[in-house]
ROPASE-13702 format. One record per residue: x, z, y of N, C-alpha, C in turn; residue in one letter. Coordinates in steps of 0.001 Angstrom, whole numbers. Layout:
REM residues N
{{X Z Y} {X Z Y} {X Z Y} "A"}
...
//
This chain:
REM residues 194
{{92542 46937 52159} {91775 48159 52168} {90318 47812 51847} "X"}
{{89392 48310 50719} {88383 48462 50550} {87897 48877 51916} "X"}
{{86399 48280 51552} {85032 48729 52296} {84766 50499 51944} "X"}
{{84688 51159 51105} {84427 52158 50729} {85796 53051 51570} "X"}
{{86758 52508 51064} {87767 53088 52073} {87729 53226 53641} "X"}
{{87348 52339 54223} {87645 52407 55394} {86456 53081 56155} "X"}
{{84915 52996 55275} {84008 53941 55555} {84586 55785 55394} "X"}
{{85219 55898 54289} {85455 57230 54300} {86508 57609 55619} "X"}
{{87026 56479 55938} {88238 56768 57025} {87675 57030 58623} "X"}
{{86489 56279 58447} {85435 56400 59585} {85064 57376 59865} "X"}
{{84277 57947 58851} {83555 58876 58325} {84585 60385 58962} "X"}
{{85524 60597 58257} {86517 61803 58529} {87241 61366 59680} "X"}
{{87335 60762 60224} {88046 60438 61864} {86347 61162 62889} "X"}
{{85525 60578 62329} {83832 61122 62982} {83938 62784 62740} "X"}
{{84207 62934 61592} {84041 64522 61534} {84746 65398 62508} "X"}
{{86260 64869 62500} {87355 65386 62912} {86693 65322 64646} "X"}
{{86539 64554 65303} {85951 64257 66269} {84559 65056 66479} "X"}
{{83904 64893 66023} {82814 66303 66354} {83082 67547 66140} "X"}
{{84127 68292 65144} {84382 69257 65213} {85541 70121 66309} "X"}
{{86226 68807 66931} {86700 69445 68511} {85958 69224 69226} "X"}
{{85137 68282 69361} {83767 68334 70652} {83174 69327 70206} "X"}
{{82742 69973 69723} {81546 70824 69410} {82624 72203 69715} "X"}
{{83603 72561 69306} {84511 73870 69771} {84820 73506 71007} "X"}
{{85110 72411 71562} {85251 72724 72851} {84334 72357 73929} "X"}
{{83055 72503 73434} {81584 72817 74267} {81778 74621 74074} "X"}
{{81619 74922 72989} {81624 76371 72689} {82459 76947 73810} "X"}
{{83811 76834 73560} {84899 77277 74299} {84474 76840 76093} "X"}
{{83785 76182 76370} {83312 75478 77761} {82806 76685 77974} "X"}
{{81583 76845 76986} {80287 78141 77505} {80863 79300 77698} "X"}
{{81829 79749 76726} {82520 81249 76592} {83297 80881 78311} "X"}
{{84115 79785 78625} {84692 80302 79189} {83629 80416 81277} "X"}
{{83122 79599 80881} {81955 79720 81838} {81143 80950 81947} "X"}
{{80753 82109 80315} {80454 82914 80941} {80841 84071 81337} "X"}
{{82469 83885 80974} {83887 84837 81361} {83527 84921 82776} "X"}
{{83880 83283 83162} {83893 83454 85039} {82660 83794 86012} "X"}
{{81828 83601 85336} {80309 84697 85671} {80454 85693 85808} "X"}
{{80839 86339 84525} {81017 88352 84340} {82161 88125 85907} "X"}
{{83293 87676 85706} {84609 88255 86316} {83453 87934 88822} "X"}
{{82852 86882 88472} {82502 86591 89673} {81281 87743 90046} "X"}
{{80331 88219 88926} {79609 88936 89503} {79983 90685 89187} "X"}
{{80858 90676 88685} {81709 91992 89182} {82259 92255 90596} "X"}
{{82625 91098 91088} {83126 91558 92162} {82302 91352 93441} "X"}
{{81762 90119 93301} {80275 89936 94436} {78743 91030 94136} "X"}
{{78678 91551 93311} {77550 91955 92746} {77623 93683 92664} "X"}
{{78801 94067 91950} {79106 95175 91901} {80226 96142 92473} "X"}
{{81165 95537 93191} {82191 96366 93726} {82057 95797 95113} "X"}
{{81580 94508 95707} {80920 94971 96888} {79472 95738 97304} "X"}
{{78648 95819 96326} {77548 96117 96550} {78066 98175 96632} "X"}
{{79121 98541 95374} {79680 99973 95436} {80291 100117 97191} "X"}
{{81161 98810 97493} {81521 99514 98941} {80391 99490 99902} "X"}
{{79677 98683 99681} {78525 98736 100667} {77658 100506 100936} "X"}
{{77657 100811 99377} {76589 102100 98933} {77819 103006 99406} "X"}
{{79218 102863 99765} {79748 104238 100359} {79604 103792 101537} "X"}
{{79595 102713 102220} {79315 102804 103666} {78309 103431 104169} "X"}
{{77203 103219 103828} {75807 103915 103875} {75731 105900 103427} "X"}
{{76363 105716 102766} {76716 106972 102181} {77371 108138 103398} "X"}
{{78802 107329 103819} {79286 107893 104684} {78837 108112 106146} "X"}
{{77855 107045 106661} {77250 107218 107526} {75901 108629 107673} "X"}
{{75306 108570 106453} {74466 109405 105943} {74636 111053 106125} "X"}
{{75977 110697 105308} {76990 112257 105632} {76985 112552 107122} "X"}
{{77840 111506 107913} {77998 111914 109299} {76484 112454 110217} "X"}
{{75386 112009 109976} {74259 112574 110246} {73921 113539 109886} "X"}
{{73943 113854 108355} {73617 115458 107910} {74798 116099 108493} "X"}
{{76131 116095 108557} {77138 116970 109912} {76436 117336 110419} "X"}
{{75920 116035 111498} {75571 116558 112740} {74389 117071 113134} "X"}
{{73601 116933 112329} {71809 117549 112541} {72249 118932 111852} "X"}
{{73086 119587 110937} {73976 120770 110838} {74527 121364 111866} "X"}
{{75296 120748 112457} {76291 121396 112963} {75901 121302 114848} "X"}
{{75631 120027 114739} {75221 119678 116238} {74251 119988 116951} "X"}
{{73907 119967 118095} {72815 119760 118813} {71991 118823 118496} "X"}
{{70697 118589 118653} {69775 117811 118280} {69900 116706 119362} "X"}
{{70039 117221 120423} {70095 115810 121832} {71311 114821 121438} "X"}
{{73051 115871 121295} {73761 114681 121006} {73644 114221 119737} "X"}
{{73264 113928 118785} {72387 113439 117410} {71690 112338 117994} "X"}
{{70832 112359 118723} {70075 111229 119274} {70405 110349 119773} "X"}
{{71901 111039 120663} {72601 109455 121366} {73238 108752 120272} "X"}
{{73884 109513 118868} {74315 108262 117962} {73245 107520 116929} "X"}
{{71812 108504 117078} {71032 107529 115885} {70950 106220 116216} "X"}
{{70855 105287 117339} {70367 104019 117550} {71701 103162 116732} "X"}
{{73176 103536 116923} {74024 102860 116464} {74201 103062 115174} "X"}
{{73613 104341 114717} {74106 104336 113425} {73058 103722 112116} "X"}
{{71809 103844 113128} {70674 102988 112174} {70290 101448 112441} "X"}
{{71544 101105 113381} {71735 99499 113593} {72731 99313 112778} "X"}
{{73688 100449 112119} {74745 100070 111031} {74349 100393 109707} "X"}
{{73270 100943 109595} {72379 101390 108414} {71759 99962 107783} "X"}
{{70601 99744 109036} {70233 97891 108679} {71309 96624 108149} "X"}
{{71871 96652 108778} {73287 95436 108370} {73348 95984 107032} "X"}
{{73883 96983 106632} {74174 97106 105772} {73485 97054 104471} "X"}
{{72030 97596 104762} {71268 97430 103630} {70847 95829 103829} "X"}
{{70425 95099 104584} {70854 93780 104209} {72253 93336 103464} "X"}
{{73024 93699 103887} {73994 93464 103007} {73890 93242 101595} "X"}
{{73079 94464 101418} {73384 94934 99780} {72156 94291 99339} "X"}
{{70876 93624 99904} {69772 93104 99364} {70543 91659 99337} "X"}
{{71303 91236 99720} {71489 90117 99194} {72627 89755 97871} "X"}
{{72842 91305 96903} {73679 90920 95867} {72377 90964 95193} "X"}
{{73389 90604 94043} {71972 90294 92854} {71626 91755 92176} "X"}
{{70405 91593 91892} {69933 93901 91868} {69306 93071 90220} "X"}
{{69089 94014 89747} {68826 94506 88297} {67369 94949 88812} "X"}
{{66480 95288 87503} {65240 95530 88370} {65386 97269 88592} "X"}
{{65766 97729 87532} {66349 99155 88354} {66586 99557 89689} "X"}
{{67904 98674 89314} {68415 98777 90729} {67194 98679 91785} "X"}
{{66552 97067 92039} {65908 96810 92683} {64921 98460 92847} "X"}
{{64792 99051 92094} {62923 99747 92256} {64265 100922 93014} "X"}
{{65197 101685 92475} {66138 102655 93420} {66548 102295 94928} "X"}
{{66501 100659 95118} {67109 100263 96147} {65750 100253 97156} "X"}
{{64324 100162 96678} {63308 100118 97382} {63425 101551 97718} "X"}
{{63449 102374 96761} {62942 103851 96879} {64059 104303 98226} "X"}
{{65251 103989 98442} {66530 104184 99199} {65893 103728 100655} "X"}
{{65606 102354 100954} {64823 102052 102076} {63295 102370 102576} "X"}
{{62560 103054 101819} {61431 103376 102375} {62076 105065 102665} "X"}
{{63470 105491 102173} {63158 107026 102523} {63787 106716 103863} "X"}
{{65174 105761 104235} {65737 105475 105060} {64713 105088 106579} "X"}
{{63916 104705 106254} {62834 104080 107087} {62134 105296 107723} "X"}
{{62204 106131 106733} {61216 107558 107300} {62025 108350 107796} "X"}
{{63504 108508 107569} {64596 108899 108717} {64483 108980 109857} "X"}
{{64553 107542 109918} {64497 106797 111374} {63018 107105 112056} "X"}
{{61786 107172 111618} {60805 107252 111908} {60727 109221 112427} "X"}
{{61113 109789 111536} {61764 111260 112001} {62405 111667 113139} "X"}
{{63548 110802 113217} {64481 111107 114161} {63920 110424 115543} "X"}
{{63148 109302 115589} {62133 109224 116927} {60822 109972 117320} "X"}
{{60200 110980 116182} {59576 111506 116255} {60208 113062 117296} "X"}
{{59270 113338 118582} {59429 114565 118736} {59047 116256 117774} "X"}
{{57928 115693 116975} {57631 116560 116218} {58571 116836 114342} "X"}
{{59175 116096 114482} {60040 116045 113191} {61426 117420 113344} "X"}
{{61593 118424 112215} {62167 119558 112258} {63310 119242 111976} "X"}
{{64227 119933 112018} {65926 119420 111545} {65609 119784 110165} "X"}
{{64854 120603 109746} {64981 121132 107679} {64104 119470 107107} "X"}
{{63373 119509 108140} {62424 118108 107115} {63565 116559 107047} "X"}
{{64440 116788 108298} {65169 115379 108439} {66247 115821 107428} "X"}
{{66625 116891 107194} {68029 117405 106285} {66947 117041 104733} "X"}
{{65967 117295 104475} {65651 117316 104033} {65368 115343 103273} "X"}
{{64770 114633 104040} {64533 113711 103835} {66345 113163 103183} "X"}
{{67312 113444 104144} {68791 112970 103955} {69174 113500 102562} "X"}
{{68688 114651 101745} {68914 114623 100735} {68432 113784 99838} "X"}
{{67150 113452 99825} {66650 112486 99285} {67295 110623 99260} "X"}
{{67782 111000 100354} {68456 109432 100622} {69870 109606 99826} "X"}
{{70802 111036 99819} {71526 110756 98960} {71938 110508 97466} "X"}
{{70192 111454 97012} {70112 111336 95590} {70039 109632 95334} "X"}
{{69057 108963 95855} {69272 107598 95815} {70483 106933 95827} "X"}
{{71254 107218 96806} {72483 106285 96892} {73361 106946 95405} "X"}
{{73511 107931 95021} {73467 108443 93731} {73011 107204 92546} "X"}
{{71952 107446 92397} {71248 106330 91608} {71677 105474 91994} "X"}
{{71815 104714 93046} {72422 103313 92548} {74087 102950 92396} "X"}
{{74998 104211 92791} {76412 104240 92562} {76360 104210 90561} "X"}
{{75605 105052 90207} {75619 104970 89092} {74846 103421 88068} "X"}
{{73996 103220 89060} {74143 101825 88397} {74704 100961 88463} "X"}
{{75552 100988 89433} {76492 99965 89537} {77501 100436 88514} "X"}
{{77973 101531 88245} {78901 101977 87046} {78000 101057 85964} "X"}
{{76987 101070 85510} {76324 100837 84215} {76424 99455 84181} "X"}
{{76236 98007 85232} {76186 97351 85441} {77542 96644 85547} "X"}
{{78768 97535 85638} {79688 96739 85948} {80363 97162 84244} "X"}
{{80218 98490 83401} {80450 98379 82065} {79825 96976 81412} "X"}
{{78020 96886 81673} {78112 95427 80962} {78333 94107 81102} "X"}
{{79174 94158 82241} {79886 92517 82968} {80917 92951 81951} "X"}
{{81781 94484 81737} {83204 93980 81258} {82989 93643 79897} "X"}
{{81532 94325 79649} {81548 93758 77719} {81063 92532 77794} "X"}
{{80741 91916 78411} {80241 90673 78664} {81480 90191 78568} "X"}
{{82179 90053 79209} {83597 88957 79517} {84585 89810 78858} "X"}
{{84603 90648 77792} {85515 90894 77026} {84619 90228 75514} "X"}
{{83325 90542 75033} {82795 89628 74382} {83370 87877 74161} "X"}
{{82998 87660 75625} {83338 86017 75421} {85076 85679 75555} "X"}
{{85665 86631 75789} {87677 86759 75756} {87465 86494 73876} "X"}
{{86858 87333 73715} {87321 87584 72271} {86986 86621 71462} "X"}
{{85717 85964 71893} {84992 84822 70923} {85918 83079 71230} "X"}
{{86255 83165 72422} {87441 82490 73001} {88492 82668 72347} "X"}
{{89117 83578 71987} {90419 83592 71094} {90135 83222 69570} "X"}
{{89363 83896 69066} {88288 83263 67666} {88602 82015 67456} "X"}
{{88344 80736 68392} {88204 79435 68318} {89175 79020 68572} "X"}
{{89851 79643 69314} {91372 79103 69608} {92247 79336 68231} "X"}
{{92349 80226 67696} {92313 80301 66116} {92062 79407 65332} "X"}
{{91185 79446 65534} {90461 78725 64137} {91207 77103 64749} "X"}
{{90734 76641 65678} {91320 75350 66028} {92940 75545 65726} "X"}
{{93802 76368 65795} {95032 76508 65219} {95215 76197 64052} "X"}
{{94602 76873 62953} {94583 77198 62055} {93959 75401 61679} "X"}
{{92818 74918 61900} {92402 73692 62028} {93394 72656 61900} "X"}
{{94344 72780 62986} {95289 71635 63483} {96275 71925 61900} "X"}
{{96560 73121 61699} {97733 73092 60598} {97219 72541 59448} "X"}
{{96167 72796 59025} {95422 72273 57604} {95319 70545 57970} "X"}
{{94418 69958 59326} {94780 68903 59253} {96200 67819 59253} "X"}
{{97269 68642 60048} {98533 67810 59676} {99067 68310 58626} "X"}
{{98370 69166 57644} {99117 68967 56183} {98790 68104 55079} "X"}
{{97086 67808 55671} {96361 66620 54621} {97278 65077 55077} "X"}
{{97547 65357 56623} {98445 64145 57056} {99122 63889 56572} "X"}
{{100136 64962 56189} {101168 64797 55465} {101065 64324 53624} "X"}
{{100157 65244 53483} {99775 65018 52178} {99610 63380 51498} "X"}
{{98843 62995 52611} {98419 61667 52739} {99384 60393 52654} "X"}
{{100331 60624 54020} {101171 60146 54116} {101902 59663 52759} "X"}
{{102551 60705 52027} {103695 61186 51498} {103193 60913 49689} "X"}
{{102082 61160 49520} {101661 60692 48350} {101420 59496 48030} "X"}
{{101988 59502 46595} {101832 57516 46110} {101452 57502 44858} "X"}
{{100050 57116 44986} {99466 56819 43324} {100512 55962 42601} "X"}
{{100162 56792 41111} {100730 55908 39972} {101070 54724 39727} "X"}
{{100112 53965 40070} {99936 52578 40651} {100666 51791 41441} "X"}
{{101374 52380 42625} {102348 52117 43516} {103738 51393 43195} "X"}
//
């Protein structure tokens, strides 16, 4: 075997060799940022959604009862229900917020804060606290809906990188057949000379 030969043999064994390292770095990233989208869908956005109906539903049960109830028994459940209010919005400050989110999720706790500051107040009216509770639900509003918006672009996210993932898996198919036909080619052919 020639020198010139065995450089070209080098040479295309090198190619062949960087062109599956290099697709399967690609294919690494796609599939790394599949399991991102699929992980912060469910830590980020469908617990952070059950969190925003917990809060929600608690919310409700207060406007009931500042409706329907007496104002005294109202008072014996605010302490528990705005010790299940806190947990919870901790809860939800520790998924990861969008800055949206973030500025709705501020606006949600400073009205929540003035609730509570209401409902210990003797001078606070049942229309101003019904009142404030609407405000807290338009918020939780706003951020149910961003979590809809947020969890559409995780799925185009990780349907993006599904798809660019199958792409390469392709092409590396398609790859493998062209190279074991030059194999063959190779193989199987015999110069004139022979």
């Amino acid at each position: 075997m020639r020198v010139f030969t065995k450089i070209r043999w080098a040479v295309s064994i090198l190619l062949v060799f960087l062109i599956v390292l290099m697709t399967n770095l690609i294919d690494r990233d796609n599939f790394n940022r599949l399991s991102y989208s699929v992980t912060t869908m469910y830590e980020d956005r469908i617990v952070a959604s059950d969190i925003l109906f917990d809060i929600s539903r608690i919310i409700q049960e207060k406007e009931i009862a500042y409706t329907c109830l007496e104002e005294d028994s109202q008072k014996s459940q605010n302490s528990k229900q705005n010790e299940k209010l806190r947990a919870l919005i901790e809860k939800y400050s520790l998924t990861k917020l969008t800055e949206k989110e973030t500025f709705a999720f501020n606006l949600l706790q400073e009205k929540l804060m003035s609730l509570e500051q209401m409902e210990d107040s003797d001078d606070a009216s049942k229309e101003s606290i019904l009142e404030i509770i609407e405000k807290i639900d338009e918020h939780l509003h706003d951020l149910s809906k961003i979590q809809l918006q947020e969890g559409r672009r995780q799925v185009f996210i990780s349907k993006e990188a599904k798809d660019t993932i199958n792409l390469f898996t392709q092409a590396e198919i398609i790859f493998l057949i062209v190279m074991g036909i030059m194999i063959q080619i190779i193989i199987l052919y015999k110069p004139k000379g022979w």
